[in-house]
N, C-alpha and C positions, 0 to 999 in steps of 0.2 A: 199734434199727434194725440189721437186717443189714450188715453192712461188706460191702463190694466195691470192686473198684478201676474206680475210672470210666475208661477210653478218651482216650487220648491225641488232641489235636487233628491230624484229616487237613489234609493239603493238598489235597485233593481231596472235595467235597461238593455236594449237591445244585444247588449256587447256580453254583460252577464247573466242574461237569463235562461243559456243553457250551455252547457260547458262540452266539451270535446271534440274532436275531428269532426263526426259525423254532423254531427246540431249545424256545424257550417258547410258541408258538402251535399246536404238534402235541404238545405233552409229555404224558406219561402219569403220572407223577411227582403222586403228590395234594400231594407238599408245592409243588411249581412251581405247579398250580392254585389248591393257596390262596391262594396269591401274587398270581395273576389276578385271583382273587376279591376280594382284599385292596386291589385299585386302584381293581378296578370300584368297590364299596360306595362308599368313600372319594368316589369320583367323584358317584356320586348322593347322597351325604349333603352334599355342599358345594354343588349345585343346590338341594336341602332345605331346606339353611341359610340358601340367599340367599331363596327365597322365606319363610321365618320372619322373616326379618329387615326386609322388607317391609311382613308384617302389624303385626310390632311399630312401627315406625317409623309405618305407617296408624293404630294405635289409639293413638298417642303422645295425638292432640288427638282432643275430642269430634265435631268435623266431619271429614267425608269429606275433606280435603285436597291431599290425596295422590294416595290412587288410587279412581277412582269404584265405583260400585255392583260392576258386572259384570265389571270387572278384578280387584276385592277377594274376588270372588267364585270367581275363575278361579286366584286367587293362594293360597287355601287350600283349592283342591280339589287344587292341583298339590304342593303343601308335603306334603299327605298320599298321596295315591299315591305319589311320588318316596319318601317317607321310609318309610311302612309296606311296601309290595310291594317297592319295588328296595334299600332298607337293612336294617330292622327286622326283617323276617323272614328274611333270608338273612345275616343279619350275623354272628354264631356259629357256625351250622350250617355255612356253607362257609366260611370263613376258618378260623377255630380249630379246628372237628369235622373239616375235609377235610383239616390241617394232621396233628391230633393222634392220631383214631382208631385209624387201625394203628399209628401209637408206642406209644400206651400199651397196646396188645391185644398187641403184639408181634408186629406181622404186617409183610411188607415192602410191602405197599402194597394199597390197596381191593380189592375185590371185582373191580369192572369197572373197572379204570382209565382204556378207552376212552369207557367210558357217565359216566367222570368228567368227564372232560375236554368230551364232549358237552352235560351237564349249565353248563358254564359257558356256553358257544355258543348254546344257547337261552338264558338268560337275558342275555348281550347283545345277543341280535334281539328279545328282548322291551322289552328298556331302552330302546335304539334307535327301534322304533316308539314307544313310549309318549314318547317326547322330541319326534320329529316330530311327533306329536299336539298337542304342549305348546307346538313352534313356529309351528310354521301357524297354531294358530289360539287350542290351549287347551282347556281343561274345564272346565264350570262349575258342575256338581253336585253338589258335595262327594265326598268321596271313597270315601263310599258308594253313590254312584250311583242314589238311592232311585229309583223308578218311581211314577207314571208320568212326572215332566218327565225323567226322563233317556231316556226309551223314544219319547215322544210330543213335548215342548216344546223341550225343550234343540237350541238353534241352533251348538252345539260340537262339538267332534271327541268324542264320546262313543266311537262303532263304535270309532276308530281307538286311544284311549286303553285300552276294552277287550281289541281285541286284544292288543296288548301283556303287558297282564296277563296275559292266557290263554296269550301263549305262554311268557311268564316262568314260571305257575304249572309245566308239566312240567317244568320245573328241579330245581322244589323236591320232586316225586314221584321223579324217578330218583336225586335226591343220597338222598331219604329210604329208597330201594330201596337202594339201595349199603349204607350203612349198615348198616340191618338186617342184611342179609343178611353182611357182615363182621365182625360181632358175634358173629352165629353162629355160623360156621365160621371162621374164621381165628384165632382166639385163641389164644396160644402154648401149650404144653402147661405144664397146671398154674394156665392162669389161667381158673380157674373164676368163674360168676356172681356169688360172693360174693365175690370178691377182687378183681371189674373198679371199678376207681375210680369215684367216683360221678359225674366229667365224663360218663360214657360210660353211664351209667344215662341220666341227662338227657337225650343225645342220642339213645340209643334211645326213648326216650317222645318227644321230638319227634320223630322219623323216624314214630313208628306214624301221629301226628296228621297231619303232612305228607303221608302216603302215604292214607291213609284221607280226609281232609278238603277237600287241594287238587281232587281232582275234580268237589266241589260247587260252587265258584266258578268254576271252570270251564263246568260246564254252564250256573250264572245265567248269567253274561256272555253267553253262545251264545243263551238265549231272549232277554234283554235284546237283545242287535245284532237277532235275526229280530224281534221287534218292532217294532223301529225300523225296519228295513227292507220289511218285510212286512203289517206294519201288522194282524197277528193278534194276537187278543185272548188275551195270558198276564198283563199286570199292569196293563193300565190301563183301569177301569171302562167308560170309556165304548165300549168296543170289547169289553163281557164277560168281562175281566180284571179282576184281584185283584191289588193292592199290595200288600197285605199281604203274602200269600204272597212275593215277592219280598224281603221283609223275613225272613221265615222260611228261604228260600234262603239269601242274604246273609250271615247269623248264626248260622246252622248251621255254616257254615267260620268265619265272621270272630271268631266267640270261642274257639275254639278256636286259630285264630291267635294270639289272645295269649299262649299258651300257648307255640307255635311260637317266640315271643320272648322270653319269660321262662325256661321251663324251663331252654334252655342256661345263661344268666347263674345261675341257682341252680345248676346243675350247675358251674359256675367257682364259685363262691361257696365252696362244698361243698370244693375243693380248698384255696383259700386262708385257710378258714377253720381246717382241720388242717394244714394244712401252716405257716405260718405264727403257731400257739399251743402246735407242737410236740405235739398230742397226735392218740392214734387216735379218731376222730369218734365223737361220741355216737350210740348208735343208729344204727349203720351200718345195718341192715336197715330201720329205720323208713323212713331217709332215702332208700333206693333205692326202695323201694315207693312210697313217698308221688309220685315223680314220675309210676312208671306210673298210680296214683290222680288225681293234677292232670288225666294225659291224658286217663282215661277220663269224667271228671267235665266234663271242658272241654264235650265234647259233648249235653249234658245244663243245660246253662244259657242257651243263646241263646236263652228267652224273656223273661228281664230285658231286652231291647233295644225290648221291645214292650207295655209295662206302660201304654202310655198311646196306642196301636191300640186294634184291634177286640176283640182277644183277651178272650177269657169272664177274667171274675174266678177262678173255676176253675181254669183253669190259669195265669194269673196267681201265685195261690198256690203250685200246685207248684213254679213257678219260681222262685220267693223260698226256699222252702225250699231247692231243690236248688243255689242260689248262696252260701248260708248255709252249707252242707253243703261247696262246694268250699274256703272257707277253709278248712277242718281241716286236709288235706295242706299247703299252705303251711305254716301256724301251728305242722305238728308242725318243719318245716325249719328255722323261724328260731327256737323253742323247741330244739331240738338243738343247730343253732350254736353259740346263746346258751349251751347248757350244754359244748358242748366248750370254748369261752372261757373255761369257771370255770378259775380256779388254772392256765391255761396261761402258757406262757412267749411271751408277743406278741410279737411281731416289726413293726414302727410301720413296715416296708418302704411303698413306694408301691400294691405292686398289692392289700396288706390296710386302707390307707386307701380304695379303691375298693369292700371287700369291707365296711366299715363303714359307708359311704356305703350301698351296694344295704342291707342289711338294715334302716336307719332307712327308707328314701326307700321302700322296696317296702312296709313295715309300714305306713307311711301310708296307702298306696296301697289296700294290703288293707282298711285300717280303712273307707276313705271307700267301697270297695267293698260295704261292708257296709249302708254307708248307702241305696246303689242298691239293693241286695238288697231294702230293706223298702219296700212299696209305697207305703203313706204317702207317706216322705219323697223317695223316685223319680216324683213325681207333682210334686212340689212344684220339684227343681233339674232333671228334663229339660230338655234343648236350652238349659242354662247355662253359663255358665263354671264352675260346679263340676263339669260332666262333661269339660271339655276339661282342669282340674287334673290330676283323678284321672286321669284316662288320660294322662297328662303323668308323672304319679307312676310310674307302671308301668310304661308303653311307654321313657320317657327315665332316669328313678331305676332302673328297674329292670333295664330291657335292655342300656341305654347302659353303665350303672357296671359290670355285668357284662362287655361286653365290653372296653371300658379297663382293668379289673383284668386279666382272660385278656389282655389283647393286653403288658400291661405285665409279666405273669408269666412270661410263653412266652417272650416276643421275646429275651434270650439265646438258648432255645435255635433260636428262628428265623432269626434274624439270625446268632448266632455272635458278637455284641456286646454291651456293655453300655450302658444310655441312664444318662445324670447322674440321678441318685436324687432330689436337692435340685429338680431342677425338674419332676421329676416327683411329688413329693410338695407342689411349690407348685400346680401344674396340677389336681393331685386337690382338694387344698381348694378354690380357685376356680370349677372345675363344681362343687364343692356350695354352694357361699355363691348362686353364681348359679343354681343351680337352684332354691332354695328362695325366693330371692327373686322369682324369676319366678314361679313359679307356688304359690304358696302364698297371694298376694293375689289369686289366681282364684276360691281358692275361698270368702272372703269376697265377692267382687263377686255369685260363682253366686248363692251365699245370700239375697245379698240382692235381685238376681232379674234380673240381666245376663245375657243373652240371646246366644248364638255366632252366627256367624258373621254380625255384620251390619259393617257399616264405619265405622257412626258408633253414638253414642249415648248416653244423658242427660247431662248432665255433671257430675251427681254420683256417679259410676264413674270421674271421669278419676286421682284419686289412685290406685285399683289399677292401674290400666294404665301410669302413671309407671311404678309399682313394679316392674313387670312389663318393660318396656322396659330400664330400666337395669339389672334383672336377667340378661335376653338380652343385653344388651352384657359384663358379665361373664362367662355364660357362653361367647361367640363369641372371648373370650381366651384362655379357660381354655382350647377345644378346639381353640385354633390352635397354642399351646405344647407341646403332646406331636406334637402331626401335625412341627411343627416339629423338636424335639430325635429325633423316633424315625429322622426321615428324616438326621438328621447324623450320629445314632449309626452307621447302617446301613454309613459309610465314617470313621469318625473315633470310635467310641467305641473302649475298649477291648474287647480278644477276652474273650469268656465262656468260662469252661471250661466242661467236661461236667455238670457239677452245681453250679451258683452257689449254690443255695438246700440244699444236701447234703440229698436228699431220697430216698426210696426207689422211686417211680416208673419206668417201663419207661422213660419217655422221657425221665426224666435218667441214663440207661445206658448211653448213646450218643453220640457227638460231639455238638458243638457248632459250627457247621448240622451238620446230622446227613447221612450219607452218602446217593444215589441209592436203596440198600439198604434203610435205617434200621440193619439191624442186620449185623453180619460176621458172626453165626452166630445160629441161633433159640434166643433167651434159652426160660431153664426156671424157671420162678415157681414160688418155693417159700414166699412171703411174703406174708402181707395188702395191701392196697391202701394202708393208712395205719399202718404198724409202727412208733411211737417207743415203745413200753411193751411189757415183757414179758407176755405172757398171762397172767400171775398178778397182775396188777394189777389192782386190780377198785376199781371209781369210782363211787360214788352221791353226784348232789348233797348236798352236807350234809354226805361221812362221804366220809374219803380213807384207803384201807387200800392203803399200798406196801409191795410187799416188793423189796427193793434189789435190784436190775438187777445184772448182772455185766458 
C-alpha cells in the first residue's frame, strides 16, 4: 500500500464549525445531512421495533390475547411501512452514501447540495404524514396495500398512509439523481471507474434502481387513492378493475426495492471484506458488474409475487427462470469475498463480525429464495411464515448487518471517535444469536403450513413462536447496546485519528470528523481502490505465487 502521511487532527470540523439549530436545518453540508438522516431512520426504526415487539409478544400464546383481530392487523401493516419505506430503504443510501460518496470520489461535497438537503425535507413531510395516519386511526392492509380492500373495503387511513409514501418516495428519486450524477462528474482527477471503491459501485446501481423504479410506486399509490376516492374502476372487479394488475404495479418497484436495500449492505460488505483480510478483492471487476447485473435483473423478476394469481403458467415459468438467473450476480459476490478471505490476514474487528454475519444470514436468505423461485414448492409455503423468514433473512440479515457493519466501520471517521470494541463485538454476536433464533423457526412452522398474518392460531405452532419471541428479546438487546455505546462514544470515547484502520481509501486521507471541505486540496489518485499487494502478485485459489513486496 502506498505510504502517505495522514492529516493531522483540526480543531475546526464539520461538527464544529457552526453552532445552533439553524447551521443544521439549512445546512448544505451532505456530511451534516447524513446526520439528519441518521436520527430520522433511527427514529422510525425504534417505532418499528415497538410495533415488532407487539406482534411478538401477540403470537407468544395460541389465542388472540393481547390484541384483537383488527388491531393485530393494523400492528403489522404499520411494523411494515414504518420499517421498509421510512428505514430499510433509505437506511445506507442517505446516512452512509450521503456521508461517504464525495469522500471517497474526492469531491468536496454533492452535486446539488441544496436538492440534498431538500431531499431530507421531503422525507420527513412524508414520515410525518404517514405517522398521522398511524395515529388517528391506523392501516390495516398489510403493507402491500393489495386491492381491491385497500381501494374499496378498508375502513383505514389508507389515502393518507399512501400519501406519505408518495411524498417520501421523491426522496429517494433526487438523493438517487445526486448520486448519479456525482459519480460522474466530480471524481477527483485519476480516479477512474475502475479504481472507485466498490461502496460506490453499489450505490450507483442503487441510485439507477431508485431513480428508474420509485416512479412506479408512486403512480400505483395515485390510482390506488383515485379509486378509493373516485370510485373508478382500475383494480377492483366489481367496478371493471383488475387486481391483479395492481399486483403487477406494486412488484414492478417492490422487488426491485430489495435491491434498493441490499445492494448498498453488499457494497459495505465488499469494503470490509478487503479491508479487513488485508488483501486486494478478488475479482474486482466481477464484483462491480455484478451489482449493475443485480439492478438490472431486479427488474425482471416481480412475477414470482404472483405465481399463485391469474397469471398464465407461461409466464409463470419465465419468472422462475429469470429469479433463478438473478441469484448468479449475488452467488458471484459472496463466492469472491469468500475467495479474497482465502489466506488473508483477518482482522476479528467488530464492523468484519457484522460483515461475517451478512454473508451466512444473506446466503440463506438467497438459498430459500431459490426455493420461491421454483413453482412447485412457491405454491406450497405462499402467505407462510416461510415467506415472512426469508424476507427476514434478507431485508434484516442482510440490510441490517450491512448497515451495523458500515455504521461501525465509518463512525471514527464520523464521529472523530472511537466506540469500546468489546461491546461492540458482544452486540454483533447477540443480533446474530438472536436473529437466527427468531426467525429461522419461521421457516419450519412456514413448512409446515403457518399461515401470516393472522393473530391466533393452532396450537401446535406455539413452540416456534416461543422460539421466535425470545429470540426478538435478544435481538432488541443486542440493537439497544450499540444505539447505546455509539451515542457515549460520540462525547466520551476516545479521539480517532485520520486512519484507525491504516487503510488506503480517499476518505481515510482526511481528518477525523473530516473538515466542511472534506479535503484542503483535491487529492490526485494514483492508486487502486484496494492496494495491499504489489501488481505482481498474482493469486489463484489453490496456487499462491508471491514475489516480495519492497
Amino acid at each position: 500500500m502506498e505510504s502517505f502521511e495522514p492529516p493531522a487532527p483540526s480543531r475546526i470540523n464539520y461538527l464544529n464549525s457552526e453552532y445552533g439549530l439553524k447551521s443544521w436545518l439549512l445546512t448544505r453540508d451532505h456530511k451534516r445531512i447524513a446526520l439528519l438522516y441518521l436520527g430520522s431512520i433511527s427514529f422510525f426504526f425504534v417505532i418499528g421495533g415497538i410495533y415488532a415487539m407487539l406482534i411478538r409478544l401477540e403470537l407468544l400464546t395460541p389465542q388472540g390475547d393481547l390484541l384483537q383481530s383488527t388491531t393485530y392487523n393494523k400492528v403489522f401493516t404499520q411494523h411494515g411501512i414504518v420499517m421498509v419505506f421510512f428505514f430499510l430503504i433509505p437506511s445506507i443510501p442517505a446516512t452512509l452514501g450521503n456521508f461517504l460518496v464525495p469522500l471517497m470520489i474526492g469531491a468536496k461535497d454533492l452535486a446539488f447540495p441544496r436538492l440534498n438537503l431538500l431531499s431530507w425535507y421531503i422525507y420527513m413531510l412524508g414520515g410525518l404524514i404517514t405517522i398521522y395516519a398511524l395515529l388517528v386511526g391506523g392501516v390495516d392492509t398489510g403493507w402491500t396495500f393489495y386491492a381491491p380492500y385497500s381501494t374499496t373495503f378498508s375502513n383505514s387511513y389508507v389515502v393518507a398512509a399512501g400519501i406519505g409514501i408518495f411524498v417520501s418516495g421523491f426522496s429517494s428519486i433526487l438523493t438517487g439523481l445526486n448520486f448519479i450524477i456525482t459519480v460522474h462528474v466530480m471524481r477527483a482527477p485519476g480516479m477512474t471507474w475502475f479504481r472507485l471503491p466498490l461502496f460506490i459501485w453499489s450505490m450507483y446501481a442503487t441510485s439507477l434502481v431508485m431513480v428508474l423504479g420509485t416512479p412506479v410506486i408512486a403512480i400505483t399509490i395515485l390510482l390506488l387513492a383515485f379509486e378509493r376516492l373516485a370510485h373508478v374502476g382500475i383494480f377492483d372487479p366489481a367496478i371493471g378493475g383488475d387486481p391483479v394488475l395492481f399486483q403487477h404495479l406494486f412488484w414492478f418497484y417492490s422487488h426491485p426495492a430489495v435491491y434498493i436495500m441490499v445492494l448498498p449492505s453488499m457494497g459495505v460488505v465488499s469494503e470490509l471484506v478487503a479491508n479487513f483480510a488485508r488483501k486486494n478483492i478478488f475479482g474486482y471487476s466481477f464484483v462491480a458488474f455484478s451489482s449493475l447485473a443485480i439492478a438490472v435483473f431486479g427488474f425482471l423478476v416481480w412475477g414470482h409475487h404472483l405465481f399463485v394469481t391469474s397469471q398464465s403458467v407461461y409466464a409463470g415459468m419465465i419468472f422462475s427462470f429469470l429469479s433463478f438467473a438473478v441469484a448468479i450476480p449475488s452467488a458471484i459476490k459472496v463466492f469472491n469475498w469468500t475467495a479474497t478471505l482465502y489466506k488473508g490476514s483477518i482482522s476479528l474487528e467488530t464492523p468484519m463480525l457484522y460483515a461475517f454475519g451478512f454473508i451466512g444470514l444473506f446466503t440463506i436468505g438467497g438459498m430459500t429464495g431459490l426455493f420461491l423461485a421454483s413453482l412447485g414448492v412457491n405454491v406450497h409455503v405462499t402467505d407462510t411464515y416461510f415467506i415472512v423468514a426469508h424476507f427476514h433473512y434478507i431485508m434484516v440479515g442482510g440490510a441490517m448487518f450491512g448497515y451495523l457493519g458500515g455504521l461501525h466501520y465509518w463512525w471514527p471517521k464520523i464521529s472523530g471517535r472511537i466506540y469500546p470494541d468489546g461491546w461492540g463485538r458482544l452486540s454483533a454476536l447477540l443480533i446474530f444469536v438472536g436473529f437466527n433464533l427468531t426467525f429461522f423457526p419461521q421457516f419450519l412452522a412456514g413448512y409446515l403450513g403457518m399461515p401470516r398474518r393472522y393473530h391466533a392460531y393452532p396450537p401446535e405452532f406455539q413452540i416456534f413462536n416461543v422460539l421466535s419471541t425470545a429470540g426478538a428479546s435478544i435481538l432488541a438487546v443486542g440493537y439497544l447496546i450499540p444505539a447505546t455505546y455509539l451515542i457515549w462514544s460520540m462525547r466520551y470515547g476516545p479521539r480517532a485519528e485520520a486512519n484507525p484502520w491504516n487503510l488506503p481509501g480517499l476518505e481515510w486521507r482526511t481528518a477525523s470528523p473530516p473538515p466542511t471541505e472534506n479535503f484542503e486540496t483535491t487529492p490526485i489518485v494514483a492508486w487502486d481502490a484496494y492496494e495491499f499487494a504489489p501488481s505482481e502478485e498474482t493469486e489463484i485459489i489453490g496456487k499462491l505465487t508471491n514475489v516480495p513486496s519492497t
